[in-house]
N, C-alpha and C positions, 0 to 999 in steps of 0.2 A: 603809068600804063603798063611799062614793065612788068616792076611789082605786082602790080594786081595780076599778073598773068601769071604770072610763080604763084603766087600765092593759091589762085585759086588750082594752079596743078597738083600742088600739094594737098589740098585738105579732099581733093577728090581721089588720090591714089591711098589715104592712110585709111577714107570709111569705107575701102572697098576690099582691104584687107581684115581691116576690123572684122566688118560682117560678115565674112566668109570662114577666119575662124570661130567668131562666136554660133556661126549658123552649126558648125561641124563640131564644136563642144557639146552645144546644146541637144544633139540630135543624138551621139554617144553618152549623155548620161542618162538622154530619155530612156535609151536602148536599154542602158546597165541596171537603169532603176527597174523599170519594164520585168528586166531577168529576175533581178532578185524577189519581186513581186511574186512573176509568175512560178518560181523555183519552190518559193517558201509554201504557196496555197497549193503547188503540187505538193508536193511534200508531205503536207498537212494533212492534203485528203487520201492520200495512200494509207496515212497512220490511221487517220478514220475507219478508212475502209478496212485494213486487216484487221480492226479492231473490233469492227461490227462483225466478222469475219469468225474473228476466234471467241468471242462471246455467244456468238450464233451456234459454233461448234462445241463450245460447253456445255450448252444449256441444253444441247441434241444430246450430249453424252451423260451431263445428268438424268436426265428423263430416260436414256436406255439403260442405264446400269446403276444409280444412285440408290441406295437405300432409305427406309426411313429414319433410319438414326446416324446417318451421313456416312454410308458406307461408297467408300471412292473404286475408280476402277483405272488400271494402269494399264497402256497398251502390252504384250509381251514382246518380249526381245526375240522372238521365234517367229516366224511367216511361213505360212499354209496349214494344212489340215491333215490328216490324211485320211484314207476313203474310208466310207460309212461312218463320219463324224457325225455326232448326234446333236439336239439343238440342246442348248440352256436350258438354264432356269428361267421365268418369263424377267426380262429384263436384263439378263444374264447372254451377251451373243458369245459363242463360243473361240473366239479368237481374242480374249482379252483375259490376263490373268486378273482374279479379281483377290484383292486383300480386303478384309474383314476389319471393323474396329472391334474394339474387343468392349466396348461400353453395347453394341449390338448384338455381340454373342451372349454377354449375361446377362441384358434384356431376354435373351431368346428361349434363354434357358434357368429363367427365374435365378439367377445369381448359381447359378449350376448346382441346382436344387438335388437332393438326391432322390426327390421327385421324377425329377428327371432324366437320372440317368439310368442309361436301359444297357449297360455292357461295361467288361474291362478285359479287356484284351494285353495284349505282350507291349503294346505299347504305350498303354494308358486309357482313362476310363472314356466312355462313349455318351452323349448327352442328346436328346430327342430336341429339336428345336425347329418351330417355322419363323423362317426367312420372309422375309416378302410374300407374305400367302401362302409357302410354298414347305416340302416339310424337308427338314435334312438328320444329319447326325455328326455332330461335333467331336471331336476325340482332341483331348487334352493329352497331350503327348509328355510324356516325363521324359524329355529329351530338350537342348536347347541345339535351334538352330543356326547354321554356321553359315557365311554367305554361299559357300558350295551349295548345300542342300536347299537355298531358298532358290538357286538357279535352275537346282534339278524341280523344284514346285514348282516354279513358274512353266516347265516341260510337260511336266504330269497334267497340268488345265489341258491340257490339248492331246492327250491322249484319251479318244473317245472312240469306245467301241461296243454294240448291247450288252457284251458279258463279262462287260470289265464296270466294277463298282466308281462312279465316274466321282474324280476330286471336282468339288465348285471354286474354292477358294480358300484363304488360309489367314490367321490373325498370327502378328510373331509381338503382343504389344505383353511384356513379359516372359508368358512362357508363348510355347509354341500353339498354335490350334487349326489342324485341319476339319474343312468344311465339304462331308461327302452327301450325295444323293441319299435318302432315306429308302431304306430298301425293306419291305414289307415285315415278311415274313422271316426275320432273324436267319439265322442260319444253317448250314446242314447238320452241325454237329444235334443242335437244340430237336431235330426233326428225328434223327436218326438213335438217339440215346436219352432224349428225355421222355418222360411217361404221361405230359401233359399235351404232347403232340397229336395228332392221329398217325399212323402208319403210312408211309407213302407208298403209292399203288409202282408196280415193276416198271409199268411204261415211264410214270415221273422220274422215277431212277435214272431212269437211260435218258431220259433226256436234260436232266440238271448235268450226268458225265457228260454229256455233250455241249453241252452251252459251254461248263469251265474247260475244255479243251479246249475249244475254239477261243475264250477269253488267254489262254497260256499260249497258243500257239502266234496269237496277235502280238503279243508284247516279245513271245521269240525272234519272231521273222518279221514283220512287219513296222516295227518301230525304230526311231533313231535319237538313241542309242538303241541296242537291243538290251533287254530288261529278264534278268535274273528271278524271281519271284523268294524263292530260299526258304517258306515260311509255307508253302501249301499243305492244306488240311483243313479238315472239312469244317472249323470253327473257321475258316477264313473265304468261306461258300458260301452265301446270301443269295436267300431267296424270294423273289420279287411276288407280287401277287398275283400272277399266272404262273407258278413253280416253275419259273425257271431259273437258271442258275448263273451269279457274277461273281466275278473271282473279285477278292477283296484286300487291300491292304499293299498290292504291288508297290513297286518302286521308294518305298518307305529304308531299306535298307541300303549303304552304298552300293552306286551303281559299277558291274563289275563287268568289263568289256569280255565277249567272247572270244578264248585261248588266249586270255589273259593269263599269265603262269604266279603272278602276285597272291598272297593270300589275303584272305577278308580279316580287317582288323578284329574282328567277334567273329564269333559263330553265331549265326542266325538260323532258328528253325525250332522244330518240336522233336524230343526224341519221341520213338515211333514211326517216323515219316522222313529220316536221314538218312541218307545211301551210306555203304561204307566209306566209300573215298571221300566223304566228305565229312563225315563226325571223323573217318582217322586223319585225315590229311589235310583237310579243308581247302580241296578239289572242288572250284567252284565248275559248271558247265549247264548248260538246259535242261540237261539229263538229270539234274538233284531234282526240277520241280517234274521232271517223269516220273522219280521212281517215288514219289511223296505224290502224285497222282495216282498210280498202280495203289498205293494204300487206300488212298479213300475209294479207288473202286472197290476193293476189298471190305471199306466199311457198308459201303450202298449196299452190298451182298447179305452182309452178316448184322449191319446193326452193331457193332463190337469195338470197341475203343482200338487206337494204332498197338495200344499197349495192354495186352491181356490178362488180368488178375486171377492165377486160379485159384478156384473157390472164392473168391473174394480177400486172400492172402496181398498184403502186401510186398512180402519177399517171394513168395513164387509166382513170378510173373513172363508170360512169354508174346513175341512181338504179333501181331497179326500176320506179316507176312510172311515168319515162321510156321503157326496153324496153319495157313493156306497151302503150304508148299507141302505140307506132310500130307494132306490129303490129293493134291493134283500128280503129284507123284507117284499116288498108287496107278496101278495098270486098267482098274477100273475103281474113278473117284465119288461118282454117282451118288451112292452112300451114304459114305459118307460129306459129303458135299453139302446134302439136302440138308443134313444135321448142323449145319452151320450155317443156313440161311435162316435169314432175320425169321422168326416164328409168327411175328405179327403180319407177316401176307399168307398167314395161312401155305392153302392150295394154290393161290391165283398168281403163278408166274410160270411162264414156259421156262422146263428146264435146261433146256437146250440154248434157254438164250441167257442163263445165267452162268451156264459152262463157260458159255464163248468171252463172258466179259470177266469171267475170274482167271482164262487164258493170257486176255487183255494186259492183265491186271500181272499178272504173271511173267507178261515180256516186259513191264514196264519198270519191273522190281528187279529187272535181271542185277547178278552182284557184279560183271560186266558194264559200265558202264557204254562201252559202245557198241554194245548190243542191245539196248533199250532202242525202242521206235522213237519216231521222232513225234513231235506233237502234230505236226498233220495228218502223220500215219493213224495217231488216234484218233483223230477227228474222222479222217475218211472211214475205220473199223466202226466208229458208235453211229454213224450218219449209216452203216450196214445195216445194224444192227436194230437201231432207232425203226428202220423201215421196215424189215423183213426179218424173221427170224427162223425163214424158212430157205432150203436149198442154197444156203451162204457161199460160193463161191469165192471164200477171202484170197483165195491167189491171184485172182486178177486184181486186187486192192493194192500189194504192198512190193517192194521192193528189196523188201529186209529178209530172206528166207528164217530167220530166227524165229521171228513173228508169227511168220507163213504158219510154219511146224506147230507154234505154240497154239495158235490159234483155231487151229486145223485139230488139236490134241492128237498131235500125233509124238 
């Protein structure tokens, strides 16, 4: 009787420990299996999801910017725009650098046919090509590019403004290949000096000066970095098919910071259209592409290369902004003035408003470099000038009494 009463105390205290650890094991590995379960199929479907995610975001971006012969588009390392940025190419949004393959550009351009090539510039030759439906102009650059300069293209995509010739994109698979907007009507030089042109009428004049002022004053003042040009002259004026006028080929040379005192590894530019301090000294400042602007007003006037052959001599040659000065320096230039305006407008231009812009023309050549106006001053004079050419009032315009005088011909 004893015994059975132990015995049965016993075998009732060990299943009641039993079951209580087994109930609290079983319950913590349901829990830990449970986790890992639910851990792993989360897990699983986040990969899913970003996956659908960034599939979905390619496949948006191919369709916005992809080519037909697998042209890719890289975001830029740059953020924002700045004002009056202009749209793309269809396809093309303007905040993404785009690189070119280069099996697409000599598709584009029949194996760079000389069919197809319509130019050769200072930097290399120029090739007519459409893009995606769309038409551009290629230049094969005799230059190779250095990571610097590809940092400064990827800048240049995002420098958009109407009177600036806009870069689309760029191939670097060998040599170098910029990809720019196709711009109509070739250039001012072709318009002003070749004989297959027609004449452009005084008002187009005045306002091709004015579009490339405002294109040179944009890359002066308004961009970051601020942007040198070095090379202005009127082969580097394109013009669009309502005559007006984009400056071309900017930002191609090293960029060279304002009152910077370093000099430029080259010399960049055309002689004809170089200020002194800078063909002697290589004096870079804004004022080089003033006083290489004040030339081509000089050529819009006359028609006449920056560099003058007399007789058609090759050793007797004098500059144009030499001719001009010898005549606005008489006491009355009138005269001889008329004798040096372009012959192919005839009669048909007021001469009072070609005085005023060969004054322009004349503050902007000053041998003074800080006595040149600045390019807004010339934009506000040809925005005068553009409108009226009556009762001018240029003193309430400028700031610069040099100018004032000049322009005033006094």
């Amino acid at each position: 009787m004893k015994m059975e009463i132990i015995t049965h105390k016993s075998s009732k205290g060990i299943s009641g420990a039993a079951i209580g650890g087994i109930v609290v094991g079983v319950v913590a590995l349901v829990l830990l299996v449970a986790g890992c379960v639910y851990y792993r199929f989360y897990k699983k479907k986040n990969a899913e999801t970003s996956a659908a995610l960034l599939k979905n975001a390619q496949v948006q971006l191919m369709q916005a910017g992809s080519g037909p012969n697998g042209t890719s588009v890289r975001g830029s390392e740059s953020s924002g725009l700045p004002a009056g940025a202009s749209p793309g190419l269809t396809g093309i949004t303007v905040d993404k650098s785009v690189e070119f393959s280069y099996e697409e550009l000599s598709t584009a351009t029949d194996d760079f046919s000389l069919a197809n090539k319509i130019g050769q510039g200072g930097f290399g030759a120029v090739y007519y090509a459409e893009l995606r439906g769309e038409k551009a102009a290629i230049k094969k650059m005799d230059m190779q590019a250095s990571r610097e300069f590809l940092a400064e293209l990827k800048v240049l995509t995002h420098v958009h403004h109407l009177n600036l010739v806009r870069l689309i994109g760029y191939c670097v698979e060998g040599s170098l290949f910029l990809v720019y907007e196709f711009i109509e009507n070739g250039n001012l030089s072709q318009h002003l000096h070749g004989s297959a042109r027609d004449p452009l009428p005084w008002s187009t004049r005045v306002q091709i000066a004015l579009d490339s002022a405002r294109g040179l004053e944009y890359i002066h003042e308004h961009t970051v970095p601020v942007y040198i040009h070095r090379d202005i002259k009127s082969a580097n004026i394109l013009i669009d098919k309502n005559f007006h006028g984009k400056v071309a080929d900017f930002g191609l040379t090293k960029l060279t910071e304002v009152g910077s005192n370093s000099l430029p590894t080259r010399l960049v530019g055309t002689f004809g259209y170089m200020p002194p301090e800078y063909a002697q000294y290589g004096d870079v400042s804004p004022k080089v592409d003033v006083y290489a602007f004040g030339v081509v007003l000089y050529e819009l006037i006359s028609a006449k290369e920056a560099i003058v052959k007399a007789n058609g001599s090759v050793t007797e040659s004098k500059g144009l902004v030499a001719l001009f000065e010898e005549v606005l320096s008489q006491p009355d230039p009138k005269d001889d003035l008329i004798k040096i305006i372009d012959p192919r407008m005839g009669d048909n231009y007021p001469l009072d408003s070609v005085r005023k812009m060969a004054q322009l023309a004349k503050a902007c050549t000053h041998e003074n470099p800080q006595l040149r106006p600045s390019m807004r001053s010339i934009v506000v004079a040809l925005m005068t000038l553009s409108s009226s050419t009556e009762d001018w009032d240029v003193g309430s315009f400028y700031e610069n009494q040099t100018l004032v005088s000049l322009m005033s011909g006094r």
